[in-house]
N, CA and C of each residue as an Amber inpcrd file, in Angstrom:
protein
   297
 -13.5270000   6.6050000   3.6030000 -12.7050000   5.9560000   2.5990000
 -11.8180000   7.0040000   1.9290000 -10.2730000   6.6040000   2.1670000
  -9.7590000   7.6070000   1.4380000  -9.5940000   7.0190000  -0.2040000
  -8.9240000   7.7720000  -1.3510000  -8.9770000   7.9220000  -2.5140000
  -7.9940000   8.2870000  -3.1770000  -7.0120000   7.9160000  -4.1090000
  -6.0930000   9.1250000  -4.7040000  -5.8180000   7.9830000  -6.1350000
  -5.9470000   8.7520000  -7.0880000  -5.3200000   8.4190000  -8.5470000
  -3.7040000   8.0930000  -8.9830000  -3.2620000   6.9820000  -9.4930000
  -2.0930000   7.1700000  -9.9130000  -2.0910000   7.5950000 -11.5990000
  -1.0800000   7.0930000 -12.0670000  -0.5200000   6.7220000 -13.2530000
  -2.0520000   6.0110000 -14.4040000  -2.1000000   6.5440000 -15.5870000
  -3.0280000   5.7850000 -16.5700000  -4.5600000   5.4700000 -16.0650000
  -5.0680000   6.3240000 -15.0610000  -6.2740000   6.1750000 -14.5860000
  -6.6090000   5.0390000 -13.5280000  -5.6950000   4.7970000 -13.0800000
  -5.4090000   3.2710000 -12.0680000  -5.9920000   4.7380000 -10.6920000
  -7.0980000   3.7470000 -10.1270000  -7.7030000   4.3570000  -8.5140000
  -7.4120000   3.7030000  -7.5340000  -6.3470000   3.8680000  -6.5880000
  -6.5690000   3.2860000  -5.1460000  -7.0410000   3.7530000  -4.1040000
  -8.2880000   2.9770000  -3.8570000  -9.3860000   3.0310000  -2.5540000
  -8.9180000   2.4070000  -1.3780000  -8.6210000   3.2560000   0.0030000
  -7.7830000   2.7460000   1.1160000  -9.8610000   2.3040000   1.5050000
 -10.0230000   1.0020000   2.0780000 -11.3410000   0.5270000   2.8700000
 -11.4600000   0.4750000   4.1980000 -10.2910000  -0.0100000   4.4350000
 -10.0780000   0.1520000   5.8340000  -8.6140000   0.2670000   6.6570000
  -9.0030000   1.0600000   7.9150000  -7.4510000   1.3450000   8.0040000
  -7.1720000   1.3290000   9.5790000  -6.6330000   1.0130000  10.0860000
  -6.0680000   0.0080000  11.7120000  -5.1900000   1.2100000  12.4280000
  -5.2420000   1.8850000  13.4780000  -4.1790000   2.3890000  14.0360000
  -3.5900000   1.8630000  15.2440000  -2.2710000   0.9130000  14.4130000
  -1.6380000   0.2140000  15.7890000  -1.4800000   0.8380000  16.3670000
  -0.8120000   1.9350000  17.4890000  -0.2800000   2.4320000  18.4250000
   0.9650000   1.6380000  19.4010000   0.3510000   0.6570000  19.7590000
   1.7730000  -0.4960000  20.3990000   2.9840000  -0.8950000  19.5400000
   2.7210000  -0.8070000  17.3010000   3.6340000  -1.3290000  17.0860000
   3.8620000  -0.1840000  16.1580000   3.1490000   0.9500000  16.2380000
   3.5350000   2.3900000  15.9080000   3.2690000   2.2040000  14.2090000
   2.1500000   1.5930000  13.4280000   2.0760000   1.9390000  12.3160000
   0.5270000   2.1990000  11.9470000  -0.0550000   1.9720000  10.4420000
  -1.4160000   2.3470000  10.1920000  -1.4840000   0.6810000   9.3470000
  -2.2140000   0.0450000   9.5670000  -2.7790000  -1.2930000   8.6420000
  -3.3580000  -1.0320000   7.9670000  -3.0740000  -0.9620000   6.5880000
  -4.0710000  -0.4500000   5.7610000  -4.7020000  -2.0170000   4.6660000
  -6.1300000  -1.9550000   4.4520000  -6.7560000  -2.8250000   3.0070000
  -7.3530000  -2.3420000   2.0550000  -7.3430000  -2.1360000   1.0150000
  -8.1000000  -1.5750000   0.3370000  -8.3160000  -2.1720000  -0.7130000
  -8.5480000  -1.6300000  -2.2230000  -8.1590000  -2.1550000  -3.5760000
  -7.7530000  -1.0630000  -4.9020000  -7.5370000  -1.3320000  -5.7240000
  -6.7890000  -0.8300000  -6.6720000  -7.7150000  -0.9800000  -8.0840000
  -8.2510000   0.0100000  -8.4220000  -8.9570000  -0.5340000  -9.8200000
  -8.3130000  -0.3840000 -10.6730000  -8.0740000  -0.5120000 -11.8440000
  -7.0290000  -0.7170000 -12.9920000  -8.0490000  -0.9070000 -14.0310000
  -8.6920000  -0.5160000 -14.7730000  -9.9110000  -0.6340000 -15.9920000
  -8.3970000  -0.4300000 -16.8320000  -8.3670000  -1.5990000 -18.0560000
  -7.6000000  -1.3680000 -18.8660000  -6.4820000  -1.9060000 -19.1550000
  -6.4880000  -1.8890000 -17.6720000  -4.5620000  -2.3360000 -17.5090000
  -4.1740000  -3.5700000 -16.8460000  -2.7800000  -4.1570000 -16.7680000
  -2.7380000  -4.4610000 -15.2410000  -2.4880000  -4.4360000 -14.1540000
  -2.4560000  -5.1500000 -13.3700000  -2.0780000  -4.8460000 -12.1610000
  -0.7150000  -3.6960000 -11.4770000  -0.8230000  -2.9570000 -10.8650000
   0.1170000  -1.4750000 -10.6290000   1.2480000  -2.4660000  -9.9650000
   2.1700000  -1.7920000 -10.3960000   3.3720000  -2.1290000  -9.6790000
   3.8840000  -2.0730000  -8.1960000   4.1900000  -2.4520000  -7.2740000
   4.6250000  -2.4290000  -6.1140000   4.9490000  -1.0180000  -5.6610000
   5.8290000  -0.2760000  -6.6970000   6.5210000   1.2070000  -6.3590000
   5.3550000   1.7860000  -6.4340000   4.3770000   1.8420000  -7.4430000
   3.1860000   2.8690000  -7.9110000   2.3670000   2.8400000  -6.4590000
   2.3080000   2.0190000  -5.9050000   1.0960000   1.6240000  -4.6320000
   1.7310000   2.3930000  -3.5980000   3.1050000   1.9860000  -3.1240000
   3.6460000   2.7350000  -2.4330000   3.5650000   4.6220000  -2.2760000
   4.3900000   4.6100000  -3.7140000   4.2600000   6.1970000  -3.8800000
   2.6270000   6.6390000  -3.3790000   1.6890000   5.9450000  -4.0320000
   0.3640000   6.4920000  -3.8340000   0.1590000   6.8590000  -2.8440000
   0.5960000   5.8320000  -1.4930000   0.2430000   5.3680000  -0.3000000
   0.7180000   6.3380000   0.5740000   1.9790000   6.5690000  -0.0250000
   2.7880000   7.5050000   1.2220000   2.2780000   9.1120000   0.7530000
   1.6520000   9.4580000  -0.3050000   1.3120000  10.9560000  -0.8600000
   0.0380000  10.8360000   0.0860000  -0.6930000  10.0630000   0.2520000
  -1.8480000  10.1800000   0.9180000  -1.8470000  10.1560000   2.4670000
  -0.8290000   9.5410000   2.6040000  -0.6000000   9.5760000   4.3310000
   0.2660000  10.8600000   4.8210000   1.1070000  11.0830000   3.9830000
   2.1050000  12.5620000   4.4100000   3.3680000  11.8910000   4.6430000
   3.3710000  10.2730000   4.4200000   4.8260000  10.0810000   4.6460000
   5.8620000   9.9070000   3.6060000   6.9450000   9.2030000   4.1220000
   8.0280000   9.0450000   3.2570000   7.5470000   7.3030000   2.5010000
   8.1220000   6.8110000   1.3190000   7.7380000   6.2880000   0.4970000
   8.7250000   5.0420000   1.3370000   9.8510000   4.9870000   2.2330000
  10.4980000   4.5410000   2.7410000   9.8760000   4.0670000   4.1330000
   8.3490000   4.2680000   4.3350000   8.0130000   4.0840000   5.2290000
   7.1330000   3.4890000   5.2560000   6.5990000   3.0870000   3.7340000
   5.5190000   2.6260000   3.3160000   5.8140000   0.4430000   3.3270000
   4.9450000  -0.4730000   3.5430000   5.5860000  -1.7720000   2.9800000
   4.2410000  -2.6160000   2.5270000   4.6130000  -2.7570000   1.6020000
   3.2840000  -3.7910000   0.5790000   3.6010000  -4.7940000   1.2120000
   2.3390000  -5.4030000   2.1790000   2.1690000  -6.9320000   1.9160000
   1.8850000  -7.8390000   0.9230000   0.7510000  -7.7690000   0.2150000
   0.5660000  -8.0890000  -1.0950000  -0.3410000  -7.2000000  -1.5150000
  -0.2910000  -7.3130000  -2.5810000  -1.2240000  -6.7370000  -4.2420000
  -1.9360000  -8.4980000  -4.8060000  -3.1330000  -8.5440000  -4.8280000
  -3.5830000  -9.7080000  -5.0020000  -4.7960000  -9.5590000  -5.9300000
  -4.0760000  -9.7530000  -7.4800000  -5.7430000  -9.0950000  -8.7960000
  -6.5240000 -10.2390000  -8.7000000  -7.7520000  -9.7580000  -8.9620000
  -8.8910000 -10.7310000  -9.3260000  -9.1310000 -11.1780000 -10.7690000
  -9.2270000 -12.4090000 -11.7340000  -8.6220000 -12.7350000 -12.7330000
  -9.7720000 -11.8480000 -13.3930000  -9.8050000 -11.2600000 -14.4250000
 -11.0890000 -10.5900000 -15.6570000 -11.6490000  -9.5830000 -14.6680000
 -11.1360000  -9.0780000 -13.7040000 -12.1220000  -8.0530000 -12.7820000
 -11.4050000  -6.8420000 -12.7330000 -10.3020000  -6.5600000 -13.2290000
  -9.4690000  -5.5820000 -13.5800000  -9.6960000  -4.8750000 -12.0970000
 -10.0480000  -5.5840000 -11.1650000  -9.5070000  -5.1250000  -9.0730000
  -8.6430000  -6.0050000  -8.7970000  -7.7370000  -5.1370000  -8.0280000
  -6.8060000  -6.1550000  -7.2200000  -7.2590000  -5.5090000  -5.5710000
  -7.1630000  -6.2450000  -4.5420000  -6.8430000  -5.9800000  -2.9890000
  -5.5900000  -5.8950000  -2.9970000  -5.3470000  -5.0190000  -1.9330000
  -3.9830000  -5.1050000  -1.0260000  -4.0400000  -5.2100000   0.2540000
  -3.3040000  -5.2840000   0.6220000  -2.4770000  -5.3570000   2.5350000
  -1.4070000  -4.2220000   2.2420000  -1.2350000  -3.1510000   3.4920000
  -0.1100000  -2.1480000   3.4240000  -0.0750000  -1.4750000   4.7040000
   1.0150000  -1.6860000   5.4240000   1.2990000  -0.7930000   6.7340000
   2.4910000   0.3080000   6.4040000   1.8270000   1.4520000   7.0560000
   2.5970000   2.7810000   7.0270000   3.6550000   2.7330000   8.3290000
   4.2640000   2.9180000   8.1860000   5.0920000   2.9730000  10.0120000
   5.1910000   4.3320000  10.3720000   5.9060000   4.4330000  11.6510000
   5.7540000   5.8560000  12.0720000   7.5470000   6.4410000  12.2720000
   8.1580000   5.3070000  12.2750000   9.7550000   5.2910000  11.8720000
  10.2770000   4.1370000  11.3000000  11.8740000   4.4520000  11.1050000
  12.2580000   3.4030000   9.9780000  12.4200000   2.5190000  10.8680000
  13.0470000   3.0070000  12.2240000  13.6740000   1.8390000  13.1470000
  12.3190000   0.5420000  13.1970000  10.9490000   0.9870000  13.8140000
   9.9670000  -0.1970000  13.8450000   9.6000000  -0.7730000  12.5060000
  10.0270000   0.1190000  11.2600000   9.5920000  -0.9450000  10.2240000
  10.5190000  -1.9900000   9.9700000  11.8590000  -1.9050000  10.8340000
  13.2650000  -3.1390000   9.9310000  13.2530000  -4.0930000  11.1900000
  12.3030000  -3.5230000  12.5960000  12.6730000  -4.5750000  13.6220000
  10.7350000  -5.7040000  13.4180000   9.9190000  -4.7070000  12.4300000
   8.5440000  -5.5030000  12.6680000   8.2610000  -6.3500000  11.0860000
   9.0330000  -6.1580000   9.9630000   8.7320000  -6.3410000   8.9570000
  10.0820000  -7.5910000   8.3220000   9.4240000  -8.3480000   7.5060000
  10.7180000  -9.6300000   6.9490000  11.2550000  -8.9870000   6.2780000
  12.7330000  -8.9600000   6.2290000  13.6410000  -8.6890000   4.7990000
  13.2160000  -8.5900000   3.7260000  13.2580000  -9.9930000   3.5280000
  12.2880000  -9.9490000   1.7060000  11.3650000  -8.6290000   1.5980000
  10.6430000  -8.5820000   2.6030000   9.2650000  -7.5340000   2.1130000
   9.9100000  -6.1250000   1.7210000  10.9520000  -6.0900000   2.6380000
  11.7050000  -4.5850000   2.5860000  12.4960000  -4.0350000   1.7500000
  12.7780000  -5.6640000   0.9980000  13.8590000  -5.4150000  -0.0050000
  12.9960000  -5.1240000  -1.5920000  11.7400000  -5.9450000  -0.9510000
  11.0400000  -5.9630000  -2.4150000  10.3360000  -4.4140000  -2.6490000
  10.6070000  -3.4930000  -1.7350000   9.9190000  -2.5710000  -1.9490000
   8.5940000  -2.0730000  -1.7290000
């Protein structure tokens, strides 16, 4: 299990993690604890995501961030790609635009 801290004591725990090879990215699930706060922003997950993998933050794409109501955890969905070209021919607009 990897691990890394953001912003205000917010922890994201990668749980499990997929190495496509055929569509050249990493599937990542994990969750996000947040004691305190709420739910991290889309950019914060990213940045996290790509400091821990070695990539670019441009390479990173949130499927969702999904909190649990009074449990101050959220899950996510997040694939790393291995270039930009397979993330704009494997991923929807919307997702890419949303950051």
């Amino acid at each position: 299990m990897r691990s890394v801290s953001i912003e205000g004591g917010v922890v994201v725990n990668v749980l499990s993690e997929k190495h496509n090879k055929v569509v050249g990215r990493i599937e990542l699930f994990g969750e996000v604890i947040h004691l305190g706060g709420g739910t991290p922003r889309r950019s914060s997950l990213k940045e996290a995501i790509a400091k821990l993998y070695g990539r670019s933050p441009e390479l990173v794409v949130v499927k969702y961030i999904r909190s649990e109501y009074g449990a101050h955890r959220s899950v996510f969905r997040v694939n790393v790609y291995d270039d930009l070209r397979r993330l704009e021919f494997f991923e929807p607009e919307h997702l890419i635009k949303r950051g």
